[in-house]
C-alpha positions, 0 to 999 in steps of 0.5 A: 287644776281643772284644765277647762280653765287653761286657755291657750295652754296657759295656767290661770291661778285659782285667784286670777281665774275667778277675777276672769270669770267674773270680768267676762259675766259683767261685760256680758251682763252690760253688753246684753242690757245695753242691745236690749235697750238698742233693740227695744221695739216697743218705743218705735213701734208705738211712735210709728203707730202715731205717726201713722194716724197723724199722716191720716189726720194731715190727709183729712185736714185735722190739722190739730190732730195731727200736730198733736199726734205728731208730738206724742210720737216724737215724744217716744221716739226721737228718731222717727223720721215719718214723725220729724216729717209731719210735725214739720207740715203742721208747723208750716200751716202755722207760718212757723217757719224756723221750726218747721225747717228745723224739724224737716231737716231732722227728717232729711238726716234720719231718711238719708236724705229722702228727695221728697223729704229735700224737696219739702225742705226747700219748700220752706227755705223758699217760703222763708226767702231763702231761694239758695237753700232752696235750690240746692236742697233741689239740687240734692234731690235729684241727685238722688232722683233725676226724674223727681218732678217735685225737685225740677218745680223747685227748681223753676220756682227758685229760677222765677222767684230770681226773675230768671224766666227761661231758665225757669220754664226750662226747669218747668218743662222737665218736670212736665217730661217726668210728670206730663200731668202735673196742674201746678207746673202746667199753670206755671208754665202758662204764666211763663208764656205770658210773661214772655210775651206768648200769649197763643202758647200760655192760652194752649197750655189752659186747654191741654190742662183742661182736657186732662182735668175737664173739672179745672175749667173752674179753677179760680187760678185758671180762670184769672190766667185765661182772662189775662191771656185772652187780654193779651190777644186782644180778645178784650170782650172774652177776657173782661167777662172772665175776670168778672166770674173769678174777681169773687172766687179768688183766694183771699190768701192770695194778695199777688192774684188779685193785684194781677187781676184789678191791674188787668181790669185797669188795662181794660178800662173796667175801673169800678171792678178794679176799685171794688177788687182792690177793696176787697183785697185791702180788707186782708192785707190793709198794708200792701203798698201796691194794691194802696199805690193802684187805688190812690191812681183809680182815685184821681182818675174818678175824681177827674171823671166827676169834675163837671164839665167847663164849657170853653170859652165861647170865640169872638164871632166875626167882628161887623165892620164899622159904618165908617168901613163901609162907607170906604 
């Protein structure tokens, strides 16, 4: 017998040979298909290919495009983490919010807890109301990353949402220290300031953002917190003819904004503009009991202003005295 087939020193009979040749050529043959189906570039290749052309249809704003990019690479590849992430954002432009949760924390779990995916994550338990999740998925982030701007404004935002003003702030100026230009927190911070009580501070963090970004000079959010800062310091002139420009600029997505504003021009005694804001806004959002409450209070106030006026009742003059009294 051929020695070749003496493993180890031991003899293999002639039968038991060939039932080990063969074992050793099916486990090979199994073994190879299964690490070609492993290694298969191709499906990858493909569900990167369209993922990558969705995240340049979500930067363009083709937002149906993308979506549908998005799904023909999950079609190919399950794990493509980029093609999680993206689908995600599209659901989220739809409000469907479960769904999007659901597709960005497959995208999480894939990256290896990627921060910026763990702050997109929070983002949308933060939009479902789900503050705990949000701030925890912050939390996770920047263990990952500490100097994660994003994280440290979820953060904040998680505090604000809690009516945890300070705190809030406090989580707001370290992501300025990460991120100094940074539009979003810089505005947060100013409404902090104001919520504070610190009308000087919130009108200075306007005018550094506005010295960083000359064109922000026209932002309808920023032109709403000037005119409610320059309220507060009395400077009622300023602020009346600010509100003014931005009562037709301001998103109509924005219901909170435009209760700030006609609640301001209630304050400064501009009744008319505050009828015509709150109009406009219950046009969109016809069930806001707040904006409704507001109206309902300018209503009685301008049906009083409409009574006519009474005159009063004319006093009694001095009473002559009698013939009888002077004759006394």
């Amino acid at each position: 017998m051929d020695r070749r087939l003496q493993p180890l020193g031991r003899s293999i009979a002639p039968g038991r040979g060939l039932l080990w040749w063969g074992l050793v050529c099916l486990a090979g043959n199994l073994g190879c298909s299964a690490l070609t189906r492993r290694t298969d570039p191709q499906p990858h290749r493909d569900a990167r290919a369209f993922s990558l052309r969705g995240a340049e249809a979500l930067e363009r704003q083709r937002y149906e495009d993308a979506e549908a990019l998005f799904s023909e690479a999950l079609h190919f590849s399950q794990t493509d983490e980029r093609a999680h992430w993206g689908y995600a954002q599209t659901l989220l432009l739809q409000k469907r919010l479960d769904e999007a949760a659901s597709h960005m924390a497959r995208a999480v779990e894939l990256s290896g807890n990627n921060p910026s995916y763990l702050v997109d994550l929070g983002r949308i338990h933060l939009e479902r109301g789900d503050v705990e999740m949000a701030v925890q998925c912050a939390r996770s982030a920047i263990v990952k990353d500490h100097r994660s701007s994003g994280a440290w404004r979820l953060m904040g935002d998680g505090a604000r949402v809690q009516r945890r003003w300070e705190e809030a702030l406090e989580h707001y100026q370290r992501a300025l220290i990460s991120q100094p230009d940074n539009p979003p927190v810089q505005l947060s911070v100013s409404e902090l300031y104001l919520q504070l009580g610190r009308p000087r501070r919130s009108l200075a963090t306007l005018d550094h953002m506005v010295d960083l970004h000359p064109d922000a000079i026209a932002n309808p959010e920023l032109l709403l917190q000037r005119g409610l800062a320059l309220a507060a310091l009395g400077r009622h002139s300023e602020a009346i003819a600010i509100l003014d420009r931005v009562s037709d600029q301001l998103p109509l997505d924005r219901p909170e904004r435009h209760l700030q504003l006609a609640e301001a021009q209630v304050r400064l005694g501009e009744l008319v503009a505050a009828r015509r804001t709150l109009g406009r806004m219950l046009q969109e959002f016809p069930g806001n009991e707040s904006a409704s409450r507001l109206l309902s209070t300018l209503d009685l106030r301008f049906e009083h202003l409409a009574m006519p006026m009474v005159p009063s009742e004319e006093m009694p003059s001095a009473e002559m005295p009698s013939a009888k009294m002077l004759v006394r």
